[in-house]
N, C-alpha and C positions, 0 to 999 in steps of 0.2 A: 504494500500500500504506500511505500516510501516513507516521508518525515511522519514527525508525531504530529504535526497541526491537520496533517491527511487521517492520518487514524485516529487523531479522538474525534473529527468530524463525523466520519462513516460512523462512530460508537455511536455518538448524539443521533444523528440522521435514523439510526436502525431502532435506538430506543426511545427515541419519540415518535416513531411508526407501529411499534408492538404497544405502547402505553394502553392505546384505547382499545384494545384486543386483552388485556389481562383478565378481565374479569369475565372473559367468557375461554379461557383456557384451564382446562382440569389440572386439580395441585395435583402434586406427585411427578411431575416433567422437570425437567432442567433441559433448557433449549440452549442450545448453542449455534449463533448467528456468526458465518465469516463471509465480511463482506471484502467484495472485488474491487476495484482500483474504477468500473463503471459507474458504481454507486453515488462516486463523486459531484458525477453530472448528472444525475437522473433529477428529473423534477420529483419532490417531497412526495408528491399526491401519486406518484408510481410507484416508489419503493410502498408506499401503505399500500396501493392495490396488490404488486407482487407479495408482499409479505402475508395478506391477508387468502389469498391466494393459496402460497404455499401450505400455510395454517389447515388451512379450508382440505385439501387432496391431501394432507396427512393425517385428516380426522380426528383435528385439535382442536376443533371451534365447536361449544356445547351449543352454539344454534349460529344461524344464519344473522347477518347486520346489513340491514336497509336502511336509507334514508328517510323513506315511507313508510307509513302506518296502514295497514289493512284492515 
């Protein structure tokens, strides 16, 4: 990832994307996120859809997150 001002970004970036996804992730997990030298430039609003994403196909999210009410 290169210097430290690179990797504590990507940390920030990654843990300000899972924050709003914690409370629907089952205790007992210990995740482990390594982020790529891409993540630098990705817009915020992609790293949370990938991440939510990845969550989602590994059948960690106790339920679906919509913007809309049903």
């Amino acid at each position: 990832m290169g210097k430290a001002v690179h990797r504590n970004r990507a940390k920030r970036l990654l843990r300000e994307s899972i924050r709003p996804l914690l409370s629907q992730l089952p205790s007992g997990w210990d995740l482990i996120l390594i982020a790529r030298a891409p993540v630098l430039q990705a817009p915020f609003q992609e790293i949370q859809t990938a991440l939510q994403g990845l969550l989602r196909r590994a059948g960690l999210l106790k339920h679906e997150t919509s913007d809309h009410v049903r």
